[in-house]
C-alpha angles and dihedrals in degrees: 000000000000107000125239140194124243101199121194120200084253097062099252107139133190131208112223136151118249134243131161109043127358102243150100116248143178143214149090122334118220132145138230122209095198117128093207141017110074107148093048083052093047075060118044113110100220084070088073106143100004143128106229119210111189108204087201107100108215113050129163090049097123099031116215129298132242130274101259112151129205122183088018085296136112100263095214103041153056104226141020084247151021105283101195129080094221142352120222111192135159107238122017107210108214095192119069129190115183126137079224103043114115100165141012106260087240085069092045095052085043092048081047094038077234099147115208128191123209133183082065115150083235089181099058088040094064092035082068090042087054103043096039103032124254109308149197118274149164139199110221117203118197101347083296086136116189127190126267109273116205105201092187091077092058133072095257087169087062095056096043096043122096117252104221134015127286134186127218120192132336110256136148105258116067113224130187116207120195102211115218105151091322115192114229111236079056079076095045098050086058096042085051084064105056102270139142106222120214105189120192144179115281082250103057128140107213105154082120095047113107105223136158092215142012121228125186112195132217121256139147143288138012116352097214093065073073102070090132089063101043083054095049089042084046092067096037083071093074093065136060109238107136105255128205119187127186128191114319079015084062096056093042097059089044084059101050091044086068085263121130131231131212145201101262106215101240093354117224109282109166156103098236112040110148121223137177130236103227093212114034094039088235127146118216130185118225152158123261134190114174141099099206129059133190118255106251090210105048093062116116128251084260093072153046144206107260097184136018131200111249094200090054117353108249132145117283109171138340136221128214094236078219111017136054107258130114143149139209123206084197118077117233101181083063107154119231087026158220083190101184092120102052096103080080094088090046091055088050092055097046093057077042088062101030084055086054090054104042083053090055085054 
């Protein structure tokens, strides 16, 4: 039970003890409400870089499940590794009881050299987070102090990204995922619903790909490090292929459609953010994971918001007024869950099949 220091930019610290790896570590601080789902947070992608604070306060109960892989994924995951840089909760629990634990999540962030901090007054530290913005911060071990990293100046996509493609089933719609930091069970929503998915690297150049429908994934960091992927997005525009974008996917077809992003203050990180369907005047509950939004008012007469906040306002998805493209900041293939959305990817098949059928035509 060594203690440890959690240091904010403004100087605000916080005395913890350590568990997961023994080490010091920087990035951005942000926080997640959710009351379950940890191990599918260590490993989502759009993490990347980031200081997690779980307000939750007991985590570790259920330890962390095996590595069995369906659809040449980890099933339990959403991603091959932990994504954060370091986790920041109230109360570690030591002792774990799950029919699917196969290890304590201590041993899982040591087997990552992810380090962790607990005895944090998790409560007053997002109260911070909430009042001042997400900040810098950095967990110091052992008075090994390291400098403040800020994640949001590098390419975070780039490192998260696959390298080469991959295919995933053999159904019978052919989507193309740009792969930008892509969760897993985002794969497994669109295998569900007989496809056969191409994913490729967020670079991509795929204006000679054949394809049914276009997916942009989710991932972390600034959208306009991706300016590669706007431009390819850009001239996908001018043909009529159905597009789905999630998250980061969201921001980066704002951006290709002439829109603008910003740096949201604290972001929206959490399981139970309302939004509301624009045409259909529906509120859904749903889980969110991202620190930029579109601007709502600087979308083009071409398109239209699809879903608002309802906390705040912000832009939440768009819509093409003609053609089928639109886009969710939200993500509704959220594990574990709310699920609300889900009915998104069906959507998405259905314009995939009725623009089959209007090309047979």
């Amino acid at each position: 039970m060594k203690k440890i220091k959690l240091i904010l930019e403004d100087g605000t610290e916080f005395i913890g003890f350590s568990f997961g790896a023994k080490k010091s570590t920087a990035g951005e601080v942000v926080f997640n409400t959710a009351m379950t789902g940890y191990p599918e947070s260590l490993t989502d992608p759009s993490y990347k870089g980031q200081i997690l604070v779980s307000t939750y306060p007991l985590i570790g109960n259920y330890g962390v499940p095996g590595k069995d892989k369906e659809d040449n994924m980890l099933k339990f995951y959403e991603s091959d590794k932990i994504q954060i840089s370091g986790l920041v909760i109230s109360d570690y629990s030591k002792e774990y009881n799950h029919w699917n634990a196969q290890k304590s999540l201590h041993d899982w962030m040591v087997e990552h050299n992810i380090p962790g901090i607990y005895g944090v007054d998790t409560r007053a530290l997002t109260k911070i987070l909430r009042e001042k913005g997400s900040m810098l911060g950095k967990i110091i071990f052992e008075n090994n102090d390291v400098d403040f990293y800020n994640p949001n100046l590098k390419n975070l996509v780039a490192e998260v990204s696959i390298k080469e493609k991959q295919i995933y089933g053999n159904g019978k719609y052919k989507i193309l995922l740009i792969d930008c930091g892509v969760k897993n069970n985002i794969i497994r929503n669109l295998l569900k619903r007989d496809t056969t998915v191409i994913r490729v690297p967020w670079d991509y150049d795929f204006s000679k790909e054949e394809y049914d429908g276009l997916f942009i994934s989710n991932g972390p960091g600034n959208p306009e490090k991706c300016a590669i992927t706007v431009k390819h997005i850009k001239t996908a525009y001018n043909n009529d292929e159905p597009m789905f974008g999630i998250c980061l996917g969201n921001q980066l077809m704002a951006l290709a459609s002439g829109a603008e992003t910003y740096k949201l203050k604290y972001g929206h990180r959490s399981h139970n953010q309302p939004v509301l369907h624009v045409n259909t005047n529906k509120a859904y509950i749903t889980s969110q994971n991202h620190g930029f939004a579109v601007k709502n008012n600087s979308l083009k007469s071409d398109w239209e918001p699809l879903f608002i906040n309802l906390n705040d306002k912000t832009n939440e998805g768009f819509i093409h007024k003609t053609k089928p493209f639109f886009s969710t900041q939200f993500h509704p293939e959220a594990s574990g869950g709310p699920t609300d959305t889900d009915f998104l990817f069906e959507d998405f098949i259905e314009l995939i099949k009725k623009s089959k059928k209007n090309q047979v035509e």
